[in-house]
C-alpha positions in Angstrom: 98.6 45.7 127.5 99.9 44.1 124.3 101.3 46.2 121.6 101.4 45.4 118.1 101.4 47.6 114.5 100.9 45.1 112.2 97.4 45.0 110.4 94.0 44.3 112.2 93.6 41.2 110.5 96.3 39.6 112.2 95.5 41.1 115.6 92.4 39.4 115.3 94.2 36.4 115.0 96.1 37.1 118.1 92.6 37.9 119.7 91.3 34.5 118.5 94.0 32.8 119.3 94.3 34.0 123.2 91.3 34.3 124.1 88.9 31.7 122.1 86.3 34.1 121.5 85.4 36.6 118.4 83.6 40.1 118.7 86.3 42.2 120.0 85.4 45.7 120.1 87.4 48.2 118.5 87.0 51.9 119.6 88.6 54.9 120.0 90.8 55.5 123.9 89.2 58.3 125.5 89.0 59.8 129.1 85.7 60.3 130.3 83.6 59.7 133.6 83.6 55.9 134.6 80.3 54.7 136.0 79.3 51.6 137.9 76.8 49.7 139.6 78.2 47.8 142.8 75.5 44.9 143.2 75.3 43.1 146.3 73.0 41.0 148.4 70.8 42.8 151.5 68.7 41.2 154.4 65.4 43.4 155.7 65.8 44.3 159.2 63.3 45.9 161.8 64.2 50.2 162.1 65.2 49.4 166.4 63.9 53.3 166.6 60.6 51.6 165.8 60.0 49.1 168.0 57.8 49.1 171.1 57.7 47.0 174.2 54.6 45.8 176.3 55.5 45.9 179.6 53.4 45.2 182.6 53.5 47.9 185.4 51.7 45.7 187.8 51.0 42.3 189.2 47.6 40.4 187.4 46.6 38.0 185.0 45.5 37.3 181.3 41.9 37.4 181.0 41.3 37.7 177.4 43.4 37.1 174.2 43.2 37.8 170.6 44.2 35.1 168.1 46.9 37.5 166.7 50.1 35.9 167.5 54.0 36.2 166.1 54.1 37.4 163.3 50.9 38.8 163.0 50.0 42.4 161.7 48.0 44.2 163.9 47.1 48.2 163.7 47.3 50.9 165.8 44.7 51.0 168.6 44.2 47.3 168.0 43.4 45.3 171.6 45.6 42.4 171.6 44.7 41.1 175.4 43.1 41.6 178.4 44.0 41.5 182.1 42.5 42.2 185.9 44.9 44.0 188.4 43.0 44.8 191.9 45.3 48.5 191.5 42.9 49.9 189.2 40.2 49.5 191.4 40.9 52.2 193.9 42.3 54.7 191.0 39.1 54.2 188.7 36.8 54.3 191.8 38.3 58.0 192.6 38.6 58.9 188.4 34.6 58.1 188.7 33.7 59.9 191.4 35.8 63.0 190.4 34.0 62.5 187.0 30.7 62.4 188.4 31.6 65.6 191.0 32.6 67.7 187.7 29.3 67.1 186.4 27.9 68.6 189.0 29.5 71.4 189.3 29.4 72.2 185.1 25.9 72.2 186.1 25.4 75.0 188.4 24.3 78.1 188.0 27.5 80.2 186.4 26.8 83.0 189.1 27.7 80.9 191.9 31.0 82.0 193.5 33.9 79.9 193.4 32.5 77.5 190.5 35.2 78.3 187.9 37.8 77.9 190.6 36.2 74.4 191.4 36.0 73.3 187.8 40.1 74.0 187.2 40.3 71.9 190.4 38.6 69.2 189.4 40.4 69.4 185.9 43.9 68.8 187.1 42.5 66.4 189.5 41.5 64.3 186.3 44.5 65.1 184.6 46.3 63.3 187.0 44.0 60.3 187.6 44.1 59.8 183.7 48.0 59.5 183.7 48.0 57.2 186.8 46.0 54.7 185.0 48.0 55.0 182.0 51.1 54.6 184.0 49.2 51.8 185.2 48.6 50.4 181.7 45.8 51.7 180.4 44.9 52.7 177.1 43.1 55.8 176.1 40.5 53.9 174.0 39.1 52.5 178.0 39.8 55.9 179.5 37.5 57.4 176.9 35.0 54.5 177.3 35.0 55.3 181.2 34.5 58.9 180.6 32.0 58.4 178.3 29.9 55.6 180.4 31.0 56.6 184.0 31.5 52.8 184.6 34.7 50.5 186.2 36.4 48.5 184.0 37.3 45.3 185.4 39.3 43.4 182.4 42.1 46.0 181.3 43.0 45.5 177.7 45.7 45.7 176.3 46.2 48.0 172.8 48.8 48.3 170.2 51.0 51.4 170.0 51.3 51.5 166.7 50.5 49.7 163.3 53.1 46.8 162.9 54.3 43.4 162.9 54.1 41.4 166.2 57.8 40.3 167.3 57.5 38.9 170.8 53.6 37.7 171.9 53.9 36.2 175.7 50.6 36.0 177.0 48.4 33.1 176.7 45.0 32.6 178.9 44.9 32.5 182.8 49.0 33.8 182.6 49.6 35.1 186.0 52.5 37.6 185.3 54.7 39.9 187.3 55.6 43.9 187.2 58.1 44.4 184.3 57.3 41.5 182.4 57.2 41.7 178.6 54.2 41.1 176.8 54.2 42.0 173.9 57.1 43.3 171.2 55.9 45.2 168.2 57.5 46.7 165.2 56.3 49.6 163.3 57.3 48.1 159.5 56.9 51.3 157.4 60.2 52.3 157.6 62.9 49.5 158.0 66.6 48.8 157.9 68.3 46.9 154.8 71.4 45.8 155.9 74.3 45.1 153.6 78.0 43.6 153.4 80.4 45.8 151.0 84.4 45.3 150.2 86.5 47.4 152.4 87.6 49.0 148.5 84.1 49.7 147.9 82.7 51.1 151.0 84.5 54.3 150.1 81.9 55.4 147.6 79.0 54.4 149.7 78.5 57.6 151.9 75.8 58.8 153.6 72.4 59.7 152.4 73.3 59.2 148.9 70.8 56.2 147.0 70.4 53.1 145.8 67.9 50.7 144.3 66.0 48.0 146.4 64.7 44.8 144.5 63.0 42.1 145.7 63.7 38.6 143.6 61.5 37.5 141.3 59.1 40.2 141.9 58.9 42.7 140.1 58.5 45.3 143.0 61.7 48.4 143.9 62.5 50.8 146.4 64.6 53.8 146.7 66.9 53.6 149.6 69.5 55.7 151.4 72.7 54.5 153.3 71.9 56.5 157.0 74.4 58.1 158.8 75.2 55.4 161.0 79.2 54.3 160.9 80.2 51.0 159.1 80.6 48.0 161.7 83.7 45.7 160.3 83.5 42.3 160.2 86.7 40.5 161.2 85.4 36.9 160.0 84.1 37.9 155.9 86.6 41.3 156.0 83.4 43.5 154.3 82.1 46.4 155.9 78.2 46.1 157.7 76.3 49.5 156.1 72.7 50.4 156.7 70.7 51.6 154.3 66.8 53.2 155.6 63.8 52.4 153.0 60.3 53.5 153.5 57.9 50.5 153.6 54.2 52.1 153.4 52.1 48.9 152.5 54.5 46.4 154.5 55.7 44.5 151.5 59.6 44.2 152.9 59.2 41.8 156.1 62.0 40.9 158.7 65.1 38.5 157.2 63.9 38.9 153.6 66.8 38.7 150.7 66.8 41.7 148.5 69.1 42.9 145.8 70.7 46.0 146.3 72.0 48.0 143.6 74.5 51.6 144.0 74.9 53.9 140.8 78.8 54.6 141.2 80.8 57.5 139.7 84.6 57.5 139.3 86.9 60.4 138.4 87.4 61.0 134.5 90.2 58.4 133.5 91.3 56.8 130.7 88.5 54.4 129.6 87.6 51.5 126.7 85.0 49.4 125.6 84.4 46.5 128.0 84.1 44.6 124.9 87.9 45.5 123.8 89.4 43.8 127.2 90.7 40.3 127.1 90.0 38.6 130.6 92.9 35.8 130.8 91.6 35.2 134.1 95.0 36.6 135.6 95.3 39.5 133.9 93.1 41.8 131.5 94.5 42.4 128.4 93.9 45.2 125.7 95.1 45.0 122.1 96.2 48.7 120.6 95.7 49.2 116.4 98.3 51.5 115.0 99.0 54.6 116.6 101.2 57.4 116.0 105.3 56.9 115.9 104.9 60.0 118.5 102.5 58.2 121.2 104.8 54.5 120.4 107.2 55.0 123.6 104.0 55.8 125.3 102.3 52.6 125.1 105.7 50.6 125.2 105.6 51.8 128.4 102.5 50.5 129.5 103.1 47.0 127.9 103.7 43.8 129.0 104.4 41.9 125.7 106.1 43.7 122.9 104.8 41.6 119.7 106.4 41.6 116.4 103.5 39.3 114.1 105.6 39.6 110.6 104.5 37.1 107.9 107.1 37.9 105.4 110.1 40.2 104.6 113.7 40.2 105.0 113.9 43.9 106.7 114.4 44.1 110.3 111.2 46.5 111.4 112.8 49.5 113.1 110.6 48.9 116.1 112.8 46.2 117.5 115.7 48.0 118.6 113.2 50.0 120.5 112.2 46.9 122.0 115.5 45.4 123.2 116.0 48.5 125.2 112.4 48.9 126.7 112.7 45.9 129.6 109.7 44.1 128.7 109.8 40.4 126.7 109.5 40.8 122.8 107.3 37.9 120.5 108.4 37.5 117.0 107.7 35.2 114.2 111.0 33.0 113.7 111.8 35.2 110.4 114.6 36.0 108.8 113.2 39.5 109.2 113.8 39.4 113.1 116.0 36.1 113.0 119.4 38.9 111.6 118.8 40.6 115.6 117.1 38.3 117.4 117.2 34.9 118.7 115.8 32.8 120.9 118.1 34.2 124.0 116.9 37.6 123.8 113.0 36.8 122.4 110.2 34.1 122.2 110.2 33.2 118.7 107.3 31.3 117.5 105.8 29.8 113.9 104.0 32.6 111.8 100.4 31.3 112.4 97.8 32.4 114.9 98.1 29.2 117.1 101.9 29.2 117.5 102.0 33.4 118.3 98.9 33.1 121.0 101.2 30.3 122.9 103.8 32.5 122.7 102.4 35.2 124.3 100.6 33.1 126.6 104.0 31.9 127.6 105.6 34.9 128.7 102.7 36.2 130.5 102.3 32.9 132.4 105.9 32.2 132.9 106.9 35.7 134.1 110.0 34.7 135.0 110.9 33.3 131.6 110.2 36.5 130.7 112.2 38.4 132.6 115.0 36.2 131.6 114.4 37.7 127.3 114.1 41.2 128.9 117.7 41.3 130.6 119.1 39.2 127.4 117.8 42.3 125.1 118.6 44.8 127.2 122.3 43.2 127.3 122.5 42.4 124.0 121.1 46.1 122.9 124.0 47.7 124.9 126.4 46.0 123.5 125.6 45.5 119.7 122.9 48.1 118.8 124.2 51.4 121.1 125.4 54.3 119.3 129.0 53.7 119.2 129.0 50.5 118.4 127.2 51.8 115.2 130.0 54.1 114.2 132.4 51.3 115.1 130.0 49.2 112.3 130.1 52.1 110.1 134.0 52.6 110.2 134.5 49.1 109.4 132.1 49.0 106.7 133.7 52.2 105.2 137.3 50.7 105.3 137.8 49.3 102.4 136.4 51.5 100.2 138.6 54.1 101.5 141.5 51.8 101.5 143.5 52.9 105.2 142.7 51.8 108.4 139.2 52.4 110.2 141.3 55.0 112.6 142.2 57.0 109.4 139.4 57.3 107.9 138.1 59.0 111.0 
């Protein structure tokens, strides 16, 4: 911070000088709630609670393919293949003829002892067929058909679990394959992972389940997501913080390894803020230039200064202000006036031209050179304790005094 009490106009001039650019805001300090938005870049990723493996459960062969492949979207109940494994005969044979045995018994008379008894048998006799061939692999689109026809199915096919994306496809036609093989690796995109690098500093505010906006570039298309419970993984390469955000997907428009912008709404705790507009971004530091204020609130803000300024044009009065400043620590910039010239010099203070150019180096200087600066600050502090402390006052004021009361400076006391 850079304080000054001369006129606007000639902070302006500082301002222009500095920093090159016009348009500074000027605006009343205030404490309020800060808001933010933390922006950074996220990559779609498949929700692994989502994802289902095609495995085969026994030996066989591809029969039959569909000319879906990787990549594909396929729906729920979708047949993706076909195979023949010779250990569905005997377990579709037996499902038949169980089938086929129910039947008849459904239709006997009702008054025929032991029929209920016979039809519960049956029916947990079928239960258990019907899980054996889906243990086997089949789906319950060809169980229903085989209920519904009483026929064997020869060619097995194979059926998605679930509407999605296909990840892994291996079969191809006449593939002899093994039990436990994959075949197939689907992903269930309506509800998918966005994955994000944050700044350890900023990875405080991101906690769970509160939200944040999804963009896709260039398309003018948004989602609402939320950062999941799942802890933060840290990177030890890029030092940023790996957070999950969850996102529903209903029409499948975010697709593995896309880009997407990511946007959080951040509040901070009420603190002393200002217009962006009134902050001067030297690239090292950020500067803010204070109108007048209050002789009450001055030590204040000499406090939080880094550059005590003096911009005088004219006069032959030394402003009050600067004995304050040789005491406060911090480097003092002056226009090389008589009206700072009778206490200061270039030992204790950067003293510069009165025009806009000359003060901006100035103060450039000092904030650039910081030991330079240092150097004034110790010079005015040293040259403030010797010359301008209390009793060195009375000392001045005795000698001043002595002639007129014509003794010695000791009398007169």
């Amino acid at each position: 911070m850079i304080k000054t009490t001369r006129s606007l106009t000639a902070v302006m001039a500082l301002l222009l000088a500095l920093a090159g650019a016009a348009g500074v805001k000027v605006a009343t300090v205030e404490k309020r709630p800060v808001t933010q938005t933390i922006r950074m870049l996220g990559r779609v990723a498949v929700d692994e609670t989502r994802v289902y493996r095609i495995n085969s459960t026994v030996d066989g062969w591809i029969t039959k393919t569909s000319p879906k492949a990787t990549g594909s979207l396929v729906r729920k109940n979708e047949a993706l293949a076909g195979f023949y494994s010779s250990e569905f005969l005997s377990v579709q044979t037996t499902y038949i003829y169980n089938l086929s045995s129910n039947d008849r018994v459904r239709s006997q008379d009702l008054s025929l002892p032991g029929r209920e008894a016979q039809l519960q048998q049956f029916k947990n006799s079928l239960q258990q067929l019907e899980d054996n061939l889906r243990n086997l692999g089949m789906g319950n689109p060809q169980i229903e058909e085989i209920n519904r026809t009483r026929e064997y199915q020869q060619n097995i096919d194979i059926f998605s679990p679930a509407d999605g994306i296909i990840l892994v496809r291996n079969v191809s036609m006449g593939l002899r394959f093994e039990r436990g093989t994959e075949l197939y690796r689907i992903a269930d995109l309506s509800h998918v992972w966005i994955l994000a690098d944050v700044f350890e500093n900023e990875a405080q505010f991101l906690t769970p389940n509160i939200t944040a906006k999804v963009a896709l570039p260039n398309q003018n298309r948004t989602f609402t997501a939320k950062v999941s419970n799942a802890v933060p993984q840290f990177d030890l390469a890029s030092r940023t913080l790996k957070i999950r955000l969850e996102v529903d997907n209903p029409h499948i428009v975010l697709k593995p390894d896309m880009f997407v912008d990511v946007e959080f709404p951040v509040k901070y705790e009420p603190g002393i803020a200002v217009p962006v507009d009134a902050v001067v971004d030297t690239g090292l530091r950020k500067v803010v230039f204070v109108d007048k204020v209050a002789p009450s609130k001055v030590p204040f803000y000499v406090a939080l200064a880094d550059v005590l300024v003096s911009p005088r044009l004219s006069g032959t009065n030394t402003p009050l202000k600067i004995y304050q400043y040789l005491r406060s620590g911090k480097p003092i910039v002056a226009t090389n006036l008589l009206t700072h010239t009778q206490v200061l010099d270039s030992s204790v203070a950067e003293l510069t031209d009165a025009t806009a150019d000359a003060f901006g180096a100035g103060i450039l200087r000092v904030l650039r050179d910081r030991e330079h600066g240092a150097a004034l600050s110790r010079a005015a502090q040293a040259l403030a304790d010797t010359r301008y402390t209390y009793e060195a006052y009375v000392e001045k004021t005795r000698e001043a005094l002595r002639p007129i009361a014509g003794r010695p400076a000791s009398e007169a006391a």
